[in-house]
C-alpha positions in Angstrom: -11.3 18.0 -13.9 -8.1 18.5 -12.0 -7.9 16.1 -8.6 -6.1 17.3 -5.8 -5.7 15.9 -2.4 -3.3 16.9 0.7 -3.7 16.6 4.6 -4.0 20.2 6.1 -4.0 19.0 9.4 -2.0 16.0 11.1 -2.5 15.3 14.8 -0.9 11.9 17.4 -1.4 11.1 20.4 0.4 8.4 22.1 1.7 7.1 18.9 5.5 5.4 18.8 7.8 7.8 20.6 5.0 11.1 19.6 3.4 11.7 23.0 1.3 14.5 20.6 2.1 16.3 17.8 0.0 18.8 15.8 0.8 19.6 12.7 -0.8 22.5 10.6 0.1 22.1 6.9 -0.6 23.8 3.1 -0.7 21.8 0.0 3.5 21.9 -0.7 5.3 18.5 -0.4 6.3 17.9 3.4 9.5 17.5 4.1 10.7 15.8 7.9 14.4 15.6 8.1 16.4 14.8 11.2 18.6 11.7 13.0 17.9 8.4 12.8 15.8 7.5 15.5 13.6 10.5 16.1 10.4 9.9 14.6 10.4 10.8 11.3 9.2 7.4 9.6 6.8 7.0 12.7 4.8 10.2 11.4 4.3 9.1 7.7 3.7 5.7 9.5 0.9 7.1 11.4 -0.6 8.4 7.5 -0.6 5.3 6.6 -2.5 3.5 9.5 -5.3 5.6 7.4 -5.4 3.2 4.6 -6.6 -0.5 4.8 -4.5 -2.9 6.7 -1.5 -2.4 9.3 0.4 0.6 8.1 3.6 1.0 6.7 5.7 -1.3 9.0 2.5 -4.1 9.6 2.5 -3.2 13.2 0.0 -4.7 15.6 -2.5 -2.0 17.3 -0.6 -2.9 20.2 3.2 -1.9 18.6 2.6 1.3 17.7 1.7 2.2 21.1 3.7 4.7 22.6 5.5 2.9 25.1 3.9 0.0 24.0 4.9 -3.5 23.8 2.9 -7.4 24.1 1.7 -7.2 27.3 0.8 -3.4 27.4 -2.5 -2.5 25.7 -2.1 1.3 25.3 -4.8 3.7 23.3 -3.3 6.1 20.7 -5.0 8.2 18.1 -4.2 9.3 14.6 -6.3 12.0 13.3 -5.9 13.7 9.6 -7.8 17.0 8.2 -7.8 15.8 4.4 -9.1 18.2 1.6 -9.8 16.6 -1.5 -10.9 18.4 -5.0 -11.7 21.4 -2.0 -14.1 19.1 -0.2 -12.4 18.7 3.9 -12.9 15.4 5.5 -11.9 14.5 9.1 -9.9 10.9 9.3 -9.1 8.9 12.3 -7.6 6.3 13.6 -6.7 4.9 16.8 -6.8 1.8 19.4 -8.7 1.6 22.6 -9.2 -0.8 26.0 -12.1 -3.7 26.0 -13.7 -4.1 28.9 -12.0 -7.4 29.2 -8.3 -5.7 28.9 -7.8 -5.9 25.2 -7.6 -3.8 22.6 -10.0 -2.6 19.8 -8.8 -0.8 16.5 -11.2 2.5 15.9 -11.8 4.3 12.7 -13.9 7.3 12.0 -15.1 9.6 9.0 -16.5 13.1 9.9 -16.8 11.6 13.5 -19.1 8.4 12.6 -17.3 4.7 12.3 -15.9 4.0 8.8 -15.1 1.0 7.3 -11.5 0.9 6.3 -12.4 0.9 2.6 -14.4 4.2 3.8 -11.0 5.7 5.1 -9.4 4.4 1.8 -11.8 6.5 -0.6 -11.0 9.6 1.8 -7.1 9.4 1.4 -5.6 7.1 -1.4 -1.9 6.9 -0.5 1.3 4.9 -2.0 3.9 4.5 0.4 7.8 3.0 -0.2 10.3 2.8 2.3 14.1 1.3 2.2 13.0 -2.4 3.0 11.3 -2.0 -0.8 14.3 -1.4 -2.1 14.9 -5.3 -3.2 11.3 -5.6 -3.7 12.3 -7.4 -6.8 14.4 -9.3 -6.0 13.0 -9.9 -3.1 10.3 -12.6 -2.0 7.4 -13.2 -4.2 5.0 -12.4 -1.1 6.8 -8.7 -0.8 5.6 -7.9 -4.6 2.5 -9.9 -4.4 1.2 -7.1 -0.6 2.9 -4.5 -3.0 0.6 -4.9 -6.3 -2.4 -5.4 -4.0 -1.8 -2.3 -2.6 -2.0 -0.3 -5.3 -4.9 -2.4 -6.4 -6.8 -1.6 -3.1 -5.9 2.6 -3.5 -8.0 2.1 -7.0 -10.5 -0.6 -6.0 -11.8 -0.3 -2.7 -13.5 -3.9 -2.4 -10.6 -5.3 -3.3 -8.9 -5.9 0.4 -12.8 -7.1 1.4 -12.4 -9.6 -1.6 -8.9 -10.7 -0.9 -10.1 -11.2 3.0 -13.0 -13.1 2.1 -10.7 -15.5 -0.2 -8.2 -16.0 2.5 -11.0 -16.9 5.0 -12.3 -19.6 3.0 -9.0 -20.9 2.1 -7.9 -21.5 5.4 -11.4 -23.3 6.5 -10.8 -25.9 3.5 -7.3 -26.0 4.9 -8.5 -27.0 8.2 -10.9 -29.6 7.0 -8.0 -31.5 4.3 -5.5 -31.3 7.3 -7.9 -33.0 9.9 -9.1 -35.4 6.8 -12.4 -34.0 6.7 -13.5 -34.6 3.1 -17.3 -33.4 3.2 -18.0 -32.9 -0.6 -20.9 -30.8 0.0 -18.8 -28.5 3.1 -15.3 -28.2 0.8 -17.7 -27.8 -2.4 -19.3 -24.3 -0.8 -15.5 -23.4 0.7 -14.4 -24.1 -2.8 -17.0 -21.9 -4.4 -15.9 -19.2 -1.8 -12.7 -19.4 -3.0 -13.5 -19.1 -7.3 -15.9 -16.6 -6.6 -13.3 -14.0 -4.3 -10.1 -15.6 -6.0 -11.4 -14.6 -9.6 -12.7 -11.4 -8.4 -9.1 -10.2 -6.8 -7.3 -11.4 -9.9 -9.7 -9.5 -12.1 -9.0 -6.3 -10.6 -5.5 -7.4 -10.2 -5.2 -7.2 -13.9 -7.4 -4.1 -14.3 -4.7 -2.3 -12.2 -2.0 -3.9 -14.3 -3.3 -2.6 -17.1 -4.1 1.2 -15.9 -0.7 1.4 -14.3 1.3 0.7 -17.9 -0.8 2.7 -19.3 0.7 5.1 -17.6 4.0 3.8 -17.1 4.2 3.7 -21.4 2.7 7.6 -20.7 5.8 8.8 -18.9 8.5 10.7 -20.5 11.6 9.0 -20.8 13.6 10.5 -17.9 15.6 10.1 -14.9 12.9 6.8 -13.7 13.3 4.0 -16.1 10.2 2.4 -17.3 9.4 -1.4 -16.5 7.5 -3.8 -18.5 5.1 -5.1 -15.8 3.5 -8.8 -15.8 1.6 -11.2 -13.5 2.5 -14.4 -13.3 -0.6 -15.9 -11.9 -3.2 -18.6 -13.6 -5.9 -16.5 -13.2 -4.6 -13.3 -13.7 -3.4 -15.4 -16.8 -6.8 -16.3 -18.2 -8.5 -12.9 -17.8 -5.4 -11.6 -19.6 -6.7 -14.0 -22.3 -9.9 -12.6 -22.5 -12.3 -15.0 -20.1 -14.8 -14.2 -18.2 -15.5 -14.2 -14.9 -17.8 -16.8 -15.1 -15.7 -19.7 -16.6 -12.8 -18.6 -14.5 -14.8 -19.3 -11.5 -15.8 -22.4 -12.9 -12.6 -23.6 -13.7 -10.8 -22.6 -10.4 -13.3 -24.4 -8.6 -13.3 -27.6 -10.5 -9.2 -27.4 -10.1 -9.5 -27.4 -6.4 -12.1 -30.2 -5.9 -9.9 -32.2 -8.1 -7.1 -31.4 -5.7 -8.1 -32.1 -2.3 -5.6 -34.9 -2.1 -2.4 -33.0 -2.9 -3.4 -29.6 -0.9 -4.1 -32.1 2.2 -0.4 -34.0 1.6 1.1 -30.4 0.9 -0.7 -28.5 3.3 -1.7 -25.6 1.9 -3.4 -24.8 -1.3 -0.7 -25.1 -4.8 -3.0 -22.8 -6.9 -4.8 -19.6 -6.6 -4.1 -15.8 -6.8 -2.2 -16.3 -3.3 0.5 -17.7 -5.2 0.3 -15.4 -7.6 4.0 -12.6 -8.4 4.4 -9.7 -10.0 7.0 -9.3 -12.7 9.2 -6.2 -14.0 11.6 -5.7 -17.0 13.9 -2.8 -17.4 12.3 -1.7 -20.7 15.2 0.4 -21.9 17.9 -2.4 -21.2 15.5 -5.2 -21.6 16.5 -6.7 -18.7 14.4 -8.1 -15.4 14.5 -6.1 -12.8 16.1 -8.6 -10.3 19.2 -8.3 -12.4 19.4 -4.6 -12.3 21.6 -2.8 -9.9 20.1 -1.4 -6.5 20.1 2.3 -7.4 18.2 0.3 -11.0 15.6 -1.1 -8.7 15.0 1.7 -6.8 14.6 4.0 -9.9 12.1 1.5 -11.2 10.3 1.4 -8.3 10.0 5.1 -7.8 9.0 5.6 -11.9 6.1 2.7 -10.8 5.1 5.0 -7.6 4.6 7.7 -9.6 3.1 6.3 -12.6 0.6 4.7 -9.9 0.0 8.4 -8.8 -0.8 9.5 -12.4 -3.2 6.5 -12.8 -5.0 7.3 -10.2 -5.5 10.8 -11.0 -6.3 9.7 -14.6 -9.5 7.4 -12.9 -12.6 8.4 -12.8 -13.6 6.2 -9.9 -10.5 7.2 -8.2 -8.8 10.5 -8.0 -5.1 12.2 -6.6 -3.3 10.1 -3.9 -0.7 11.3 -1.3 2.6 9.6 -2.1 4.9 9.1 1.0 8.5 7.8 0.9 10.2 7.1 3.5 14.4 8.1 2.9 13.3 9.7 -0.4 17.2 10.2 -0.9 18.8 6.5 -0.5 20.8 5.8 -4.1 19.7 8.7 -6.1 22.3 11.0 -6.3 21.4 14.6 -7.4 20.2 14.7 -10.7 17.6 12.2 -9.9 16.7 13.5 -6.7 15.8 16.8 -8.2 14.0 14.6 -11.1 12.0 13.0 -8.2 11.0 16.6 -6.5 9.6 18.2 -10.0 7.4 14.7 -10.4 6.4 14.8 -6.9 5.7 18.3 -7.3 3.3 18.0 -10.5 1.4 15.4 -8.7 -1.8 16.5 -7.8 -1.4 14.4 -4.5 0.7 15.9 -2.2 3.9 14.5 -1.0 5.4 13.1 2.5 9.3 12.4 2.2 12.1 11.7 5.2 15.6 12.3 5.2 18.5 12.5 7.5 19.6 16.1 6.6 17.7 18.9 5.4 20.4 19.7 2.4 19.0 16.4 0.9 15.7 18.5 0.0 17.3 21.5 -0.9 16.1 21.4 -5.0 12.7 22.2 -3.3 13.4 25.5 -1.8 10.5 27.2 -1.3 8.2 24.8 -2.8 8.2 22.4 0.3 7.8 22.6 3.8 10.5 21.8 5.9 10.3 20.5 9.6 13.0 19.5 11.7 12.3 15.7 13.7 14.7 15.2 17.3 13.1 13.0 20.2 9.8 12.8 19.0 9.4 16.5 18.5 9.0 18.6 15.6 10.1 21.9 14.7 8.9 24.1 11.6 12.1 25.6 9.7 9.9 27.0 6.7 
């Protein structure tokens, strides 16, 4: 069956420096071009506060207010027309007052609350933006948000998982630091912990696998292909063949036997919070922290869309929008047109920003192009 997926509709209200904007759309890649500083990153930005989490730049509800700032609790409203495999679903997003002055996030399928998982199934999405650039040779913590990402576009339960691990972490945290050691209290915490931790590294690997897959599928071209790996002790023994089970069981037994260092440290030395993603240039067999930037970036964009075609390849899952922000930054011509045909044979349709509209102009007619300037937008074709 052939997936497809694109937003037909894209409305704001009050979001950044988009007072409202409506947006009427067909399946071809969009295209917003303009200044810096207009408002084109805050509209795929607003896409992404679709998915699971805080949206491309990790705002707070409060941030991407229009107008907004720490001690102004504004409402604003994302809403998205999606049609998926023909099927149209209505997406929205938004923030609102509390009674007592705060401010509450919102999220809606068809009109009826959704879970965020619920929104996720609706509109799988893979966003990179410039700050990615050096993902790899950036922190570990960058790559680590990165790969569970794309994990959470194919699995769902896994951001409910990795929430639920993090909770109990940081109540056995609490207990070591104030020198509380309740066996019975840390030994349920600690079971917590197995049971989500083995759970997010199992589908951790799962992804790992499905995405070389179709990494090793690719055609050698213009995007290099990476060796990917996860450095992780769990990750380590499912990639050795254990079961869930005995993982558990050995992940809690490791932290019961270490309370003590975790309380002197404090934080927890071991678990798939710790755990990094690693990349090799396969074609110069070389890590992909030693490659040059335009290197990394190529990597990185052959990952994004090999993600794509993995997702499209999944039963469970299905096409996914791909949005990059300054689609253009170090690729000179030749790849850039590379990137267009691969965004363009993605069932998933494509969201890209630029500075000038001649940096999309190996699209032609096959994209549409608006023009971005003070939070408005203007259709050129």
């Amino acid at each position: 069956m052939t997936h497809s997926l694109y937003v037909a509709r894209l409305t704001l209200t009050d979001f950044r420096n988009h007072a409202a904007l409506d947006l009427v759309l067909d399946a071809r890649p969009v295209c917003l071009f303009g200044p810096n500083g207009a408002g084109k990153t805050n509209i795929i930005e607003a896409l992404t506060m679709l998915a699971p989490g805080r949206g491309l730049r990790s705002a707070s509800l409060v941030e991407v207010a229009r107008g907004g700032g720490q001690d102004r609790a504004q409402p604003w409203a994302v809403s998205a027309r999606v049609v998926q495999d023909g099927e149209e679903t209505i997406l929205g997003a938004g923030a609102e007052r509390t009674p007592e002055g705060g401010i509450k996030r919102l999220a809606r399928r068809n009109g009826m609350p959704a879970t965020a998982a619920e929104l996720a199934e609706a509109a799988r999405m893979t966003w990179l933006t410039p700050a990615m650039d050096r993902l790899w040779s950036g922190p570990a913590g960058d790559r680590r948000r990165f790969f569970d990402r794309l994990t959470l576009a194919r699995a769902a339960e896994h951001g409910q998982s990795a929430a639920a691990y993090e909770r109990a972490m940081r109540e056995r945290q609490r207990l070591l630091s104030d020198r509380v050691f309740d066996a019975a209290w840390l030994g349920g915490l600690e079971r917590e912990m197995s049971a989500h931790g083995a759970a997010v590294a199992a589908a951790r690997v799962e992804t790992l696998h499905r995405l070389q897959d179709a990494i090793d599928a690719r055609p050698t071209g213009a995007f290099p292909k990476a060796i990917l790996a996860l450095d992780g002790s769990l990750e380590a023994r499912f990639e050795r063949g254990a079961k869930s089970a005995d993982v558990e069981e050995e992940f809690a037994e490791l932290l019961r036997d270490m309370r003590g260092r975790d309380a002197g440290a404090g934080r927890a030395l071991d678990g798939p919070h710790r755990s990094d993603l690693k990349a090799r240039h396969a074609a110069k067999d070389m890590d992909a922290d030693q490659c040059s930037t335009g290197e990394q970036k190529a990597l990185l964009l052959g990952l994004c869309l090999a993600q794509a075609r993995a997702l499209a390849d999944d039963p469970g899952a299905g096409a996914s929008l791909i949005l990059i922000d300054e689609a253009a930054a170090h690729l000179d011509s030749v790849r850039r047109a590379a990137l267009f045909d691969e965004l363009l044979a993605n069932p998933g349709q494509a969201w890209l920003t630029g500075t000038d509209e001649g940096l999309f102009e190996a699209f032609g007619e096959r994209a549409q192009m608006f023009e971005v300037r003070d939070g408005c937008v203007h259709i050129r074709s």
